[in-house]
C-alpha positions as CSV (number, residue, x, y, z in Angstrom):
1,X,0.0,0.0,0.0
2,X,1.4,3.0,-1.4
3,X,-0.9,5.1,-0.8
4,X,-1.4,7.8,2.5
5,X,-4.6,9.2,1.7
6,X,-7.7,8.7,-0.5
7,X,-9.4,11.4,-2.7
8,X,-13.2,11.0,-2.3
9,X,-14.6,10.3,-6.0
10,X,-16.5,14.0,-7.0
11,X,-14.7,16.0,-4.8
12,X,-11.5,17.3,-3.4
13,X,-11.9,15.7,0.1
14,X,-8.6,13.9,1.3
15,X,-9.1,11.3,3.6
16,X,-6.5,9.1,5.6
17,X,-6.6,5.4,5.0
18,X,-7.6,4.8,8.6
19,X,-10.8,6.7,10.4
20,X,-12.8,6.7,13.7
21,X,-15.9,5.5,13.9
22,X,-18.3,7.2,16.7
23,X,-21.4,5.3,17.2
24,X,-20.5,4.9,20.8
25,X,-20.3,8.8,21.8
26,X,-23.3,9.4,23.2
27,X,-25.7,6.2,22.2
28,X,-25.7,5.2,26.1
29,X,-28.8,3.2,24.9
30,X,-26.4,0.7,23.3
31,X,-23.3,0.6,24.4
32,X,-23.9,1.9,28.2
33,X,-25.5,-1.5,28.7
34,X,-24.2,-5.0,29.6
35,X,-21.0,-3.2,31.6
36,X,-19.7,-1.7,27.9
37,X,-17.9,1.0,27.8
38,X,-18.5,2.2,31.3
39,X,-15.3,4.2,31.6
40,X,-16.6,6.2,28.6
41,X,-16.9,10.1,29.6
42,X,-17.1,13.6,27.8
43,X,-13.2,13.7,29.2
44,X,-12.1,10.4,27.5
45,X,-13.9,11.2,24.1
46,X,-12.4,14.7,23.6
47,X,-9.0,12.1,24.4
48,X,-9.7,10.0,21.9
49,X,-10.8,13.4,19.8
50,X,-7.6,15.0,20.2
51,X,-5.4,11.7,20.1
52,X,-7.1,10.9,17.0
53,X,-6.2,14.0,14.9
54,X,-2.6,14.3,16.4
55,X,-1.7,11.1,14.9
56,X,-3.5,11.8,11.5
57,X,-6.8,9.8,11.6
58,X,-8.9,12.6,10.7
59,X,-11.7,11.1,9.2
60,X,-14.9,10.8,11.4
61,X,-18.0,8.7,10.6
62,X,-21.0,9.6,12.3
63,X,-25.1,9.8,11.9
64,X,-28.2,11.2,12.5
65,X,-29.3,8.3,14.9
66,X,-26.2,8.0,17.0
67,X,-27.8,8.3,20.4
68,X,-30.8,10.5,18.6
69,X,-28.1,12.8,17.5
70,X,-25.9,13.1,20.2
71,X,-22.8,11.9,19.0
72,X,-23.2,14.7,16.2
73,X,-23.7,16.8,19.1
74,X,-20.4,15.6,20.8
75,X,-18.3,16.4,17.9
76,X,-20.1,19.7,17.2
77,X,-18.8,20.6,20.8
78,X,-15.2,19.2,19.9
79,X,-15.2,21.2,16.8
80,X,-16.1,24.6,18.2
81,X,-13.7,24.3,21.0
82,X,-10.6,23.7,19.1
83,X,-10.4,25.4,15.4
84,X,-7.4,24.5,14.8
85,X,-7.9,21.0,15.0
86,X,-11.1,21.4,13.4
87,X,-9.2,22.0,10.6
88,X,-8.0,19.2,9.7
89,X,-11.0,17.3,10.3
90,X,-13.3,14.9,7.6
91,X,-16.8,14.8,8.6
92,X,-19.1,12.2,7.7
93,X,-22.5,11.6,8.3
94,X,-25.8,9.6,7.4
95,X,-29.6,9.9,6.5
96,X,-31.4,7.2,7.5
97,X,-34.0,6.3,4.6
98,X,-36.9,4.8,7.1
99,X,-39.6,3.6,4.8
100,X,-41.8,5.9,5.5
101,X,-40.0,8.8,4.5
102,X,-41.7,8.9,1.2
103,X,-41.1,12.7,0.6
104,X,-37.5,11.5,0.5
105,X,-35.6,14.6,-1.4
106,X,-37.4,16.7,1.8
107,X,-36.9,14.1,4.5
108,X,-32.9,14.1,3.5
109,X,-32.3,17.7,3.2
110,X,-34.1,18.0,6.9
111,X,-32.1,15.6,8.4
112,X,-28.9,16.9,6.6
113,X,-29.9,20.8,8.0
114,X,-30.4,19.2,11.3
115,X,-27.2,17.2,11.5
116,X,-25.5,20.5,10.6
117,X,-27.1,22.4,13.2
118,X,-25.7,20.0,15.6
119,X,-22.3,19.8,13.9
120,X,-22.0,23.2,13.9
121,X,-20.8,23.7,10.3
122,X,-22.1,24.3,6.9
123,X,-21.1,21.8,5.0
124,X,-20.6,17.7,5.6
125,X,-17.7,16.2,3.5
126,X,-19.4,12.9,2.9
127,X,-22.7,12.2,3.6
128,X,-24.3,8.7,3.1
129,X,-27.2,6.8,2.7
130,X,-27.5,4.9,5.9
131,X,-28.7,1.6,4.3
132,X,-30.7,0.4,1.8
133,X,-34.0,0.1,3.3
134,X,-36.4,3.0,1.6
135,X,-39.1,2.1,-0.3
136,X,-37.7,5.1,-3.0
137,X,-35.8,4.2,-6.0
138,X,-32.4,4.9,-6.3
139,X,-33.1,7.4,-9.0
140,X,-35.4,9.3,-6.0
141,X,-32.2,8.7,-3.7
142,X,-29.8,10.3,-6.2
143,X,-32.2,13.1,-6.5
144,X,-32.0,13.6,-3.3
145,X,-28.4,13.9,-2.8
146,X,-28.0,16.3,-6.4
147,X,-30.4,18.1,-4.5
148,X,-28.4,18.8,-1.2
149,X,-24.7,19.0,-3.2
150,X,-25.7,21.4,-5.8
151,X,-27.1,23.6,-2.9
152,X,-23.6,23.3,-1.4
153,X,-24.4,21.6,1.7
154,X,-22.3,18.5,0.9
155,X,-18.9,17.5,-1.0
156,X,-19.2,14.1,-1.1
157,X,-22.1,11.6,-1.1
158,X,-22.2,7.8,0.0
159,X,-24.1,4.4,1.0
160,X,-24.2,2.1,3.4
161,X,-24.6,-1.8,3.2
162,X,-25.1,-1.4,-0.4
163,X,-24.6,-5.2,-2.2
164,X,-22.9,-5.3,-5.5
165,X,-25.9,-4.8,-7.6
166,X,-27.4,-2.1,-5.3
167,X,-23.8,0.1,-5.5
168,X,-24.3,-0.2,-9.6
169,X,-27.1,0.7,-9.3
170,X,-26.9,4.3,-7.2
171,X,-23.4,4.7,-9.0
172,X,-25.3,4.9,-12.6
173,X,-28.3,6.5,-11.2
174,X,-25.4,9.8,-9.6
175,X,-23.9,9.9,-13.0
176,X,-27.2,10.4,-14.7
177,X,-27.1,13.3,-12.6
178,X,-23.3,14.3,-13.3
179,X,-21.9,12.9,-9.6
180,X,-20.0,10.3,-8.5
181,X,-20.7,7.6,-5.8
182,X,-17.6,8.1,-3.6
183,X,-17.7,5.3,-0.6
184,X,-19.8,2.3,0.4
185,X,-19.8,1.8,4.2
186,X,-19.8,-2.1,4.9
187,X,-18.5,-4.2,8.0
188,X,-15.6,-5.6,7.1
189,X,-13.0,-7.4,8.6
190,X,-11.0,-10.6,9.3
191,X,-14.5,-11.9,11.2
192,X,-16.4,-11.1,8.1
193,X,-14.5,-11.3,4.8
194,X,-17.7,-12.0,2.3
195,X,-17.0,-8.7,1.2
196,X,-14.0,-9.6,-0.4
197,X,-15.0,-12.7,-1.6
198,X,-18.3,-11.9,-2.7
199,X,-16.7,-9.6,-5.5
200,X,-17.9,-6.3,-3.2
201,X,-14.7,-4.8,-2.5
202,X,-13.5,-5.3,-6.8
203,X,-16.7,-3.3,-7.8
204,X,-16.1,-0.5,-5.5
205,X,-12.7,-0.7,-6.6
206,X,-13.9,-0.7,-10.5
207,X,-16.0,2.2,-9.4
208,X,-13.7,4.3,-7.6
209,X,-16.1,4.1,-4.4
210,X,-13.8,3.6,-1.1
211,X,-15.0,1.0,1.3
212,X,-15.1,2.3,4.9
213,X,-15.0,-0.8,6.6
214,X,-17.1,-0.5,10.1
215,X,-16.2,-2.9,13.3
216,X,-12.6,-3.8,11.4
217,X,-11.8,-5.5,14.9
218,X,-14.7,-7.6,14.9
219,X,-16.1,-5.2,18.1
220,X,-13.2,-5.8,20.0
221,X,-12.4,-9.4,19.0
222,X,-9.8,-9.5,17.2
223,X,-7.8,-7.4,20.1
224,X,-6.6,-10.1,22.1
225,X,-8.8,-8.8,25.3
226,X,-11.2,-11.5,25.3
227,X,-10.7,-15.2,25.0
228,X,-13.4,-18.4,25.3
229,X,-13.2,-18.1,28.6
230,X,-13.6,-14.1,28.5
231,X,-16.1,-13.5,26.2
232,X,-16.6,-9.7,25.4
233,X,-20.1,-8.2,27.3
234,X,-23.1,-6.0,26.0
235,X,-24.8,-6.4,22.7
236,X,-21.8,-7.2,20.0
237,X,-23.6,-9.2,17.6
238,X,-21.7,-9.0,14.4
239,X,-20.3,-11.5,12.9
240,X,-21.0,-13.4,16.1
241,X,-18.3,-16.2,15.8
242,X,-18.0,-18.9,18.7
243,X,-14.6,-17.2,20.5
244,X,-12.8,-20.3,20.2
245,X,-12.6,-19.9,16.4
246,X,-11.9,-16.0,16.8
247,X,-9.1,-17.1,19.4
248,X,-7.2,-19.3,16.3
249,X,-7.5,-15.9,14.4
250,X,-6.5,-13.9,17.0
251,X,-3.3,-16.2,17.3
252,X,-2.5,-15.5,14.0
253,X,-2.6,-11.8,14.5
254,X,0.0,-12.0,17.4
255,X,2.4,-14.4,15.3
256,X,2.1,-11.6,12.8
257,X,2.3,-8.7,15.0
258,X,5.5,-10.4,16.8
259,X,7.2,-10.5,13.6
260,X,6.1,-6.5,12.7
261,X,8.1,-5.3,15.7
262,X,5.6,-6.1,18.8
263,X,2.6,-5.1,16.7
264,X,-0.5,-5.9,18.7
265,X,-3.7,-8.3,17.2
266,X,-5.7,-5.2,16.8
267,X,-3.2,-3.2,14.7
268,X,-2.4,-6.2,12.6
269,X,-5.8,-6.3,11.6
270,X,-6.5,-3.2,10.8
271,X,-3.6,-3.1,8.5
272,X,-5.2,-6.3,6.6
273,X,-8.2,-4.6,6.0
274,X,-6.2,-1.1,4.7
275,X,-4.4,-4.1,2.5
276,X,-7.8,-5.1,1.2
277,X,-8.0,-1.0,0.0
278,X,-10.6,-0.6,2.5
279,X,-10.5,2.2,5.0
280,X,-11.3,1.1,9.0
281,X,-13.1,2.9,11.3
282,X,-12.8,1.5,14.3
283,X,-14.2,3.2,17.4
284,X,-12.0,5.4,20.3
285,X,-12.7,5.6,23.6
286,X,-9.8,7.1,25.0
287,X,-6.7,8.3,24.1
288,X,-4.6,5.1,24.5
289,X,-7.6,3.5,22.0
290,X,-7.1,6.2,19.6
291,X,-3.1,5.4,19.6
292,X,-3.7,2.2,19.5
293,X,-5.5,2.6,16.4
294,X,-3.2,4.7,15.1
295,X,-0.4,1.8,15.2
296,X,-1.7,0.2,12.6
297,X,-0.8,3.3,9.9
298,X,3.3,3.8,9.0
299,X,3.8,0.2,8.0
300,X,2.7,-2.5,5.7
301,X,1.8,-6.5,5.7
302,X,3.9,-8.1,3.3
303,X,2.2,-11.0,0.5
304,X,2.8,-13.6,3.2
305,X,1.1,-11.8,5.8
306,X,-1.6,-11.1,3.9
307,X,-1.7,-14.4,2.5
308,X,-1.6,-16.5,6.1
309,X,-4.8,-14.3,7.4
310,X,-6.6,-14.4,4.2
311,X,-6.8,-18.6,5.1
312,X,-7.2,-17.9,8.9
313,X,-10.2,-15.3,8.0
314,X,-13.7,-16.0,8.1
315,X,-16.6,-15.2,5.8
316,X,-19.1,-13.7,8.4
317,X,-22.4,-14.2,9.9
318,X,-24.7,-11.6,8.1
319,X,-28.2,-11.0,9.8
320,X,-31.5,-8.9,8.9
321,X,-30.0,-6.3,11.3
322,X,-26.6,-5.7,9.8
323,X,-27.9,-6.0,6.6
324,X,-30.2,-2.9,7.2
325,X,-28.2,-1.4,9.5
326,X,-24.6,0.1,10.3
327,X,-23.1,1.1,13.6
328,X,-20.0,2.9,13.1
């Protein structure tokens, strides 16, 4: 991987090959149950915030129904208090397409005004379709997003959990319109490689759309925190392998990371899935999670590498949920 940065198709946003995903600021609901996250605080986000951006992952993925908006509110705060680090800053953001948003080109542009009320800016480098659930064509969808970029109030425009067929389809239906689709966000990782194998990851790259790759570390699996006999708590239901099978992968990782220079699990497979010319965006909760993230950028897998955790990888559990919906 050559590469340091990636150009979002249709625009002139730069973004770093890794990210930060931020479903957890805020959404209490979720992850402030089952003994999750409990050391999570305003202080240890802005950590993560700050730790983040220092080290170069200045991409941030975020939505509309992150704790009903308070994780947009969160970074709003972040943003306002610190310019200069604002500066440097990708924002990303979602509309979720609920069904019964029929009146979809006026549903998106309110929840896109909304989220930039509580963002505090006025405009949102990429903002995506938060799955493909609407009953509106993607010709209404596209609409939709022409709409809210030729008024200036977006740079970039994405999906979510779009299939192979479903990212043709809302890439042909843009350049009716004279845009480009410039990411799909998927879940991705050495827990759930179907992405890869099911030909998603060669059409985005046909495409020019970059795959953000939410819960790279399988939630916390793949870190080498939890074991059979540890099983990680709360509500992590991706990809939902038995831990003894995560455990052989995670023995891989450290074999790997061993021979990288004391590279831990979580870093090595973060750097498989940059490999895979996706970009991660695993979540920070502090600022040691946020460097720890940040270890997997400045150094590469070789063919081998690649090659041993490709075998050791599995293809994924794929529900009704995470087929509608992504979480960061």
């Amino acid at each position: 991987m050559n590469l340091d940065s990636y150009t979002l198709a249709g625009s002139d946003v730069s973004i770093p090959l890794l990210g930060v995903g931020t479903w957890a600021w805020g959404d209490r609901s979720t992850w402030g149950m089952g003994g999750y996250d409990t050391e999570l605080t305003t202080a240890s986000i802005q950590e993560a915030w700050d730790a983040s951006i220092d080290a170069g992952v200045t991409l941030f993925d975020t939505a509309e129904v992150y704790g009903g908006g308070e994780s947009e509110r969160i970074i709003g705060a972040m943003l306002g208090s610190d310019p200069e680090r604002a500066s440097r800053v990708a924002l990303a953001t979602k509309f979720m397409p609920s069904p019964w948003k029929l009146n979809v080109k006026g549903a998106l542009l309110g929840s896109l005004r909304a989220s930039i009320g509580r963002l505090g800016v006025t405009t949102v480098d990429l903002y995506q379709i938060h799955g493909p659930i609407s009953l509106r064509s993607h010709a209404a969808l596209a609409d939709a997003l022409a709409n809210v970029h030729q008024a200036g109030l977006v740079k970039a425009v994405g999906v979510s959990n779009y299939s192979v067929s479903e990212t043709r389809s809302m890439a042909a239906e843009l350049a009716k319109r004279g845009m480009r689709l410039a990411t799909n966000q998927i879940e991705f990782s050495l827990l759930r490689r179907v992405p890869e194998t099911g030909g998603l990851l060669a059409t985005c790259a046909e495409l020019g759309v970059v795959p953000l790759a939410y819960s790279p570390i399988g939630q916390g699996r793949l870190t080498g925190k939890y074991s059979t006999g540890h099983p990680p708590p709360g509500k992590r239901n991706f990809s939902n392998h038995p831990m003894g099978i995560v455990d052989t992968v995670v023995g891989k990782l450290r074999m790997i990371g061993e021979k990288h220079g004391g590279k831990t699990p979580s870093q090595v497979a973060l750097n498989w899935v940059i490999a895979k010319g996706a970009v991660p965006i695993p979540g920070a909760k502090s600022r040691s999670q946020a460097q720890e993230n940040a270890g997997a950028l400045g150094w590469t897998l070789d063919a081998d590498d690649v090659a041993l955790l490709d075998e050791a990888a599995l293809p994924g559990i794929r529900t009704i949920a995470n087929r509608f919906w992504q979480h960061g």
